[in-house]
C-alpha positions in Angstrom: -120.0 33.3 -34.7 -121.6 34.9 -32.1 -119.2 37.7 -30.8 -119.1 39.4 -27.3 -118.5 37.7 -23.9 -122.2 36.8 -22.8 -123.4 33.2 -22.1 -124.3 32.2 -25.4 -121.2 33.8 -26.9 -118.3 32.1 -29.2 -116.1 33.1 -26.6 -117.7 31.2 -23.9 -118.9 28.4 -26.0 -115.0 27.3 -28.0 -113.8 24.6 -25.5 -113.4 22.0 -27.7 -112.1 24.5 -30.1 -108.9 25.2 -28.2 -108.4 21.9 -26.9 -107.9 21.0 -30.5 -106.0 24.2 -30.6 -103.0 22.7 -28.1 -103.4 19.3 -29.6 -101.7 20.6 -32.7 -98.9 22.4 -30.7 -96.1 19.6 -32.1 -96.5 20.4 -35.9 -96.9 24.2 -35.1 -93.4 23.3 -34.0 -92.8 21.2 -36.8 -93.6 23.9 -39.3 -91.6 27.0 -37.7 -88.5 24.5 -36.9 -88.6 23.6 -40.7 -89.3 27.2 -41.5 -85.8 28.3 -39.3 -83.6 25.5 -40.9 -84.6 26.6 -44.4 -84.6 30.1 -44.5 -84.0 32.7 -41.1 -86.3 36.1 -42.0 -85.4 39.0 -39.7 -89.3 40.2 -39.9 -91.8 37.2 -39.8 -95.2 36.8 -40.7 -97.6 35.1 -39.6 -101.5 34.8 -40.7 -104.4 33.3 -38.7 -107.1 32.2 -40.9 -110.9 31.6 -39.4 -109.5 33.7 -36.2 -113.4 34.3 -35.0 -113.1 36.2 -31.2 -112.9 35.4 -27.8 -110.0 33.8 -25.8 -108.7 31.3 -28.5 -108.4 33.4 -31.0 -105.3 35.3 -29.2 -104.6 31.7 -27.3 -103.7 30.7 -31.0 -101.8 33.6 -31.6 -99.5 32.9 -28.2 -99.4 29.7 -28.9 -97.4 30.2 -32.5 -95.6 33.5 -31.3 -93.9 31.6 -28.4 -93.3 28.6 -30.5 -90.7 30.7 -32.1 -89.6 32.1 -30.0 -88.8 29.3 -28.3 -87.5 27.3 -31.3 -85.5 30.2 -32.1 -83.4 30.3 -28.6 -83.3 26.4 -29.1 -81.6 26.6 -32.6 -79.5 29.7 -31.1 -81.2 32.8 -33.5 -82.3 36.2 -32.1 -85.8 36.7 -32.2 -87.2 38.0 -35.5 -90.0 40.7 -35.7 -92.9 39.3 -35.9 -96.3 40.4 -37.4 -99.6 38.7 -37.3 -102.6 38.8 -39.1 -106.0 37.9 -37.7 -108.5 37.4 -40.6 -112.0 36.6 -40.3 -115.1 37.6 -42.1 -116.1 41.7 -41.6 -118.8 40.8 -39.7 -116.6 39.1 -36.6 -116.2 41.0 -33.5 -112.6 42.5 -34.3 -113.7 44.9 -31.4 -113.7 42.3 -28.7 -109.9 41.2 -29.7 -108.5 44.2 -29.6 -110.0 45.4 -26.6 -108.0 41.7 -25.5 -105.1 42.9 -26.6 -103.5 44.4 -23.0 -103.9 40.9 -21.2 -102.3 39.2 -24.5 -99.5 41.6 -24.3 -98.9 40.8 -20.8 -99.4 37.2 -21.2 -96.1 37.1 -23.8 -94.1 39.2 -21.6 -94.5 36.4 -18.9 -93.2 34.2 -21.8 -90.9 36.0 -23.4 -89.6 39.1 -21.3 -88.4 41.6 -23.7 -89.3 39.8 -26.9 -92.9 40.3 -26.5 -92.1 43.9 -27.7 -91.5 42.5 -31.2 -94.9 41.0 -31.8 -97.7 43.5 -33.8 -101.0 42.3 -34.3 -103.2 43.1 -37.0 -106.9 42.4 -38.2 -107.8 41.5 -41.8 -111.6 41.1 -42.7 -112.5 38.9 -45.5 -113.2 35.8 -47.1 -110.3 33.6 -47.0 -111.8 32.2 -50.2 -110.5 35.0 -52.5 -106.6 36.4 -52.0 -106.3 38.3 -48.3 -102.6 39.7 -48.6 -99.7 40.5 -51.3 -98.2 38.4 -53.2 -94.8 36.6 -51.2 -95.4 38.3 -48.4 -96.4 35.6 -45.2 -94.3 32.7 -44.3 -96.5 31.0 -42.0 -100.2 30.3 -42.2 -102.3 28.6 -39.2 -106.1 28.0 -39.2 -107.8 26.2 -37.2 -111.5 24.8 -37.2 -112.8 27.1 -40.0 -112.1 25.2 -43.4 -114.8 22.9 -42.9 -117.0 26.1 -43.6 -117.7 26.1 -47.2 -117.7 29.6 -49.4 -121.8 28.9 -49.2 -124.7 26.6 -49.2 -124.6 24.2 -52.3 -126.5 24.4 -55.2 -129.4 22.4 -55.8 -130.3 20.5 -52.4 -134.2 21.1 -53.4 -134.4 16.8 -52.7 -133.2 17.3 -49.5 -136.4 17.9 -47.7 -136.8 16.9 -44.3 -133.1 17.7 -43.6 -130.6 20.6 -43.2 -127.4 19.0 -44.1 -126.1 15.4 -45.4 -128.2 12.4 -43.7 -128.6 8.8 -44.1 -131.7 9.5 -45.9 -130.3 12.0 -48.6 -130.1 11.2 -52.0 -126.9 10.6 -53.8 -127.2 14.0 -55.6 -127.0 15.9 -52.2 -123.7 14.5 -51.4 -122.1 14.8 -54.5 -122.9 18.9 -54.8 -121.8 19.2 -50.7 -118.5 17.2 -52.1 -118.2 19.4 -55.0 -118.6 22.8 -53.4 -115.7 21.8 -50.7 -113.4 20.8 -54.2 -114.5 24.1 -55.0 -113.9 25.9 -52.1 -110.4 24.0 -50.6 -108.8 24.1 -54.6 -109.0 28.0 -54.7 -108.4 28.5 -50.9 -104.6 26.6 -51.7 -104.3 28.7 -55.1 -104.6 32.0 -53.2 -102.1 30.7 -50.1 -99.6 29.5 -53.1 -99.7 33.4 -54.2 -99.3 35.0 -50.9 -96.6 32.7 -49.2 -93.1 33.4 -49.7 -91.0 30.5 -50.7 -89.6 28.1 -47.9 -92.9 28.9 -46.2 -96.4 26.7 -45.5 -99.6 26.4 -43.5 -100.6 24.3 -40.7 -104.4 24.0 -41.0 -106.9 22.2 -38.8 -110.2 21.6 -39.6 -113.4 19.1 -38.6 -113.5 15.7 -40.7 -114.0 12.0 -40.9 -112.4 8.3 -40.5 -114.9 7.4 -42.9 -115.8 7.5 -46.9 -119.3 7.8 -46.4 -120.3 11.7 -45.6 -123.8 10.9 -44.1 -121.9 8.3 -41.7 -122.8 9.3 -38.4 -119.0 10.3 -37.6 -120.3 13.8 -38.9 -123.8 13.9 -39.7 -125.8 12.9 -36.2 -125.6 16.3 -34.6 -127.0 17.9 -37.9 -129.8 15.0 -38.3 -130.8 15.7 -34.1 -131.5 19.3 -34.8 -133.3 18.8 -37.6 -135.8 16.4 -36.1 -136.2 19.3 -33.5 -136.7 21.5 -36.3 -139.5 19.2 -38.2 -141.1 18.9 -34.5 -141.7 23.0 -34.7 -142.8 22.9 -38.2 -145.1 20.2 -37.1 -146.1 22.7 -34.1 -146.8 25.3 -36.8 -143.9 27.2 -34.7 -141.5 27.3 -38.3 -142.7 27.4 -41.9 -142.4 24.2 -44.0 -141.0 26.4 -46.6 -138.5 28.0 -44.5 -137.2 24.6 -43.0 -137.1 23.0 -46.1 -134.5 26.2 -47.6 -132.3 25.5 -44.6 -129.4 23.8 -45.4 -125.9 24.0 -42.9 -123.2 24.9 -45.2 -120.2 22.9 -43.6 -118.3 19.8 -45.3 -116.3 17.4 -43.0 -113.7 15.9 -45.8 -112.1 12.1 -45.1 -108.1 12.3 -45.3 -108.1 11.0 -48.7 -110.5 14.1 -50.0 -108.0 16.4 -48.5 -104.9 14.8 -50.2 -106.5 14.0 -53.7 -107.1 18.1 -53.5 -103.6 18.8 -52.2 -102.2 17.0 -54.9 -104.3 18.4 -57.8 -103.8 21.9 -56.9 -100.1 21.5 -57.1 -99.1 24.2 -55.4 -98.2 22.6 -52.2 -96.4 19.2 -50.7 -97.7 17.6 -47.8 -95.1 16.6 -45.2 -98.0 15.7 -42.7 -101.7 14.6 -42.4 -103.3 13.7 -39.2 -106.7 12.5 -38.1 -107.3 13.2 -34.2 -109.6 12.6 -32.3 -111.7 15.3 -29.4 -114.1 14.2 -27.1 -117.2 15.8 -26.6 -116.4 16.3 -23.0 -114.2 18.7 -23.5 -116.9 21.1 -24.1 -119.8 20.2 -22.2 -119.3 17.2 -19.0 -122.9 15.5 -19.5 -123.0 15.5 -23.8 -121.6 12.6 -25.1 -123.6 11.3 -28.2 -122.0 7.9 -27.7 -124.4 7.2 -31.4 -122.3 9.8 -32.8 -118.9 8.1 -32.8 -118.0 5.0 -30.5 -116.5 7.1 -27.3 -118.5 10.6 -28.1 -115.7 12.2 -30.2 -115.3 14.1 -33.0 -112.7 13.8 -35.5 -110.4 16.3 -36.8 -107.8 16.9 -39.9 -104.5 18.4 -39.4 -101.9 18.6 -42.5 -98.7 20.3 -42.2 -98.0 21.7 -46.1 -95.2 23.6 -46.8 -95.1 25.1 -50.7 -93.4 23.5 -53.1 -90.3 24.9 -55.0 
């Protein structure tokens, strides 16, 4: 993502992004009520997974932090010290959250009082794709809008000219490898979470998706097949190589609820206690966009599941 603060920044440009952010407050408080009932840690860890930069990436951070401590008071604990990890790829401005960091702290205090001096924040840069920390040592994990990024383009989309993601008029074969490099991708992202979560803990993760069985459905294809009409209009123009357009492929995957369970329950390594499909409008980002072709009222559909690790 595009770091700094200008116009055509992240930060400026993640509306919808935090909207979905607050939407998923109640299992947030789910998970860390469930967490306290099982098992009461004096230190407390918490990952964010996909952080990116800009305001929502701290606004997550708030969001969980005071969660518990407001569960906490509610269920009569003292507050445990907490420390959070905000991972992203090395290439995210890290520099623009911690320069952030001041107005967060302040924001907390206003929240918490004297408990915001407990909270530590911490960047870790890589892939979550691969293992990020030791093994047992988080017991919360939150991500949102980040695991419908896949690892990397899929192999072998040389029949899908024309396009730059899955369309109504790809060929079978392009869905099936976009549908096998998200297996790919979600099985080993839940084998490395299994290793690094202590037991009693679990993940709340958030990410784009679909009502529907079909992955070229409309639901979360159109946007993709818009831009790449413009795109064949500037090849047309002479403005962008044929060759170049027709190596462009968006490497994103959008999975239906019953993709995301049937991976869940292969991998093994988790229980699912919760999965949601919500639903964002467009209008939350932008007042006049509302691809009413897209999706019936202009919305985008999201995934939320609420997995703790199995015993």
């Amino acid at each position: 993502m595009k770091g700094g603060n200008g116009d055509t920044s992240y930060a400026k440009n993640s509306l919808v992004q935090k909207k979905v952010i607050s939407l998923t407050k109640p299992i947030i408080e789910e998970a860390i009520t469930n967490l306290y009932c099982n098992k009461f840690p004096t230190s407390l860890c918490i990952a964010d997974l996909g952080c990116s930069s800009g305001p929502n990436t701290l606004f997550a951070v708030l969001e969980v932090v005071t969660t518990v401590d407001r569960v906490g008071k509610k269920m009569g604990r003292q507050l445990p010290e907490i420390q959070v990890f905000l991972n992203d790829l090395p290439g995210n401005d890290f520099n623009t959250i911690f320069k952030s960091l001041p107005r967060f702290q302040k924001d907390l205090e206003k929240r918490m009082g004297a408990g915001a001096e407990s909270c530590f924040i911490n960047g870790v840069p890589g892939s979550f794709y691969g293992r990020l920390f030791p093994s047992k040592s988080l017991h919360f994990i939150h991500s949102s809008y980040s695991l419908q990024w896949l690892s990397q383009v899929p192999q072998g989309l040389e029949s899908n000219k024309g396009n730059i993601y899955m369309a109504s008029s790809s060929p079978p074969c392009v869905l099936k490898v976009y549908y096998e490099q998200f297996r790919t991708d979600f099985s080993m992202f839940l084998r490395c979470r299994s290793e690094e979560l202590l037991e009693g803990g679990s993940m709340v993760l958030t990410f784009l998706g679909r009502r529907s069985e079909d992955p070229s459905s409309k639901e979360c294809c159109y946007i993709w097949e818009l831009l790449a009409v413009a795109l064949n209009d500037m090849v047309a123009e002479g403005l962008i190589e044929e060759e170049k357009m027709d190596s462009f492929n968006i490497p994103q995957y959008t999975p239906s609820p019953a993709e995301v369970k049937c991976e869940v329950e292969k991998e093994g390594s988790f229980t699912i206690s919760k999965l949601e499909v919500s639903e964002v409008n467009w209008n939350a980002y932008h007042g006049e966009f509302c691809p009413s072709d897209a999706h019936k009222d202009g919305s985008i559909s999201f995934n939320t599941i609420h997995i703790p690790i199995a015993n």
